[in-house]
C-alpha positions as CSV (number, residue, x, y, z in Angstrom):
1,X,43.9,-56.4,34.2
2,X,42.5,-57.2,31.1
3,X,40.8,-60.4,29.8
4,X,43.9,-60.9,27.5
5,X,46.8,-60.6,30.0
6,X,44.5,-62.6,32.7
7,X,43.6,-65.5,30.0
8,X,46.5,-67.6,31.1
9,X,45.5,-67.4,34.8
10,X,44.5,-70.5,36.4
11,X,41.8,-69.6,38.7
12,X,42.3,-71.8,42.0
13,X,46.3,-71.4,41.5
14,X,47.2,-68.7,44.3
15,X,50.7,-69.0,43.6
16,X,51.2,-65.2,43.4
17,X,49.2,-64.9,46.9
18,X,51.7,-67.2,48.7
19,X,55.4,-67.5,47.2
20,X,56.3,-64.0,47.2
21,X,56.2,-61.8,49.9
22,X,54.9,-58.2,50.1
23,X,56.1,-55.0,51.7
24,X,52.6,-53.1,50.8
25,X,50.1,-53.1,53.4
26,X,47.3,-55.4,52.5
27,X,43.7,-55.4,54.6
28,X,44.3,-57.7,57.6
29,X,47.9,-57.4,57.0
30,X,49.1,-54.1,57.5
31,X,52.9,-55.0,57.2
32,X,52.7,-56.8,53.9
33,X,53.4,-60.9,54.5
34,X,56.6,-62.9,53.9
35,X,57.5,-65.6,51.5
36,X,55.5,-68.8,51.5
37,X,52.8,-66.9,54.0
38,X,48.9,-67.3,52.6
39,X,47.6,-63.6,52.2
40,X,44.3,-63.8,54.2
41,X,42.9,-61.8,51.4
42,X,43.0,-65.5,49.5
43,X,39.9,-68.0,49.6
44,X,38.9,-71.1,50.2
45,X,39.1,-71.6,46.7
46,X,43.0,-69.9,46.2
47,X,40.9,-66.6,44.9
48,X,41.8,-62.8,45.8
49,X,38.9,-61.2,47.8
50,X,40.3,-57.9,46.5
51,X,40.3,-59.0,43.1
52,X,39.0,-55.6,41.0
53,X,38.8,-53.8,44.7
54,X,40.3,-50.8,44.9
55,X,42.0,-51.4,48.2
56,X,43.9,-54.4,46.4
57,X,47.9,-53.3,46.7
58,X,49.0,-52.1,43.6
59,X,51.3,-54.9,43.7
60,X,49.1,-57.0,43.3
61,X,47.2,-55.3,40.6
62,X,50.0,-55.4,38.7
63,X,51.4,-59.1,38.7
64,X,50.5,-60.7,35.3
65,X,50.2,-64.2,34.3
66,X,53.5,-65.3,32.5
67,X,54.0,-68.8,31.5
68,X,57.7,-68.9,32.4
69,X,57.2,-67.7,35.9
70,X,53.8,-69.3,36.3
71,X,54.8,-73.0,34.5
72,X,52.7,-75.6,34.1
73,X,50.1,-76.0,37.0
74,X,50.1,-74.6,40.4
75,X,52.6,-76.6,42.5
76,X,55.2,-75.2,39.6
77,X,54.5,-71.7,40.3
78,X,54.6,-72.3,43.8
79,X,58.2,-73.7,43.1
80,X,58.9,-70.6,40.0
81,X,58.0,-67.4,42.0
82,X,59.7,-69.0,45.4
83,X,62.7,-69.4,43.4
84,X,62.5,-66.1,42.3
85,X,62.2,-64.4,45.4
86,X,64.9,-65.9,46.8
87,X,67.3,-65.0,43.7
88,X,65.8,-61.7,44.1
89,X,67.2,-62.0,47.7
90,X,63.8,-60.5,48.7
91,X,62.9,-63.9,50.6
């Protein structure tokens, strides 16, 4: 991900770790995780452990920061992406 496409990522947020789920196999979660489950692969401090790893699912590589999905702060994105999933009927 470049610095560009990454610039409007609040570190800390973990939005994208938690609202959606995830049918690729992550490490530690071999079945992907639902909506609104943590990914163990998050921190303390709402940071991917597999950021830049090549193990990281290429979902996950692949999820940008966009200001309409992502809103304002964190609890917003929480709220965005859950929405989403559940219009996606993927929830």
């Amino acid at each position: 991900m470049s610095d560009d496409i990454h610039a409007g990522c609040r570190p800390g947020c973990g939005a994208c770790c938690i609202a959606p789920s995830i049918s690729s196999p992550i490490p530690g979660m071999p079945h992907g995780k639902p909506a609104g489950a943590r990914c163990v692969q998050l921190d303390e401090h709402n940071l991917c452990k597999l950021f830049g790893d090549p193990s990281r699912p290429e979902v996950c590589a692949r999820f940008e920061f966009d200001a309409t999905l992502c809103g304002d702060h964190r609890d917003q994105a929480l709220t965005l992406i859950s929405a989403l999933e559940i219009d996606t009927g993927a929830a």
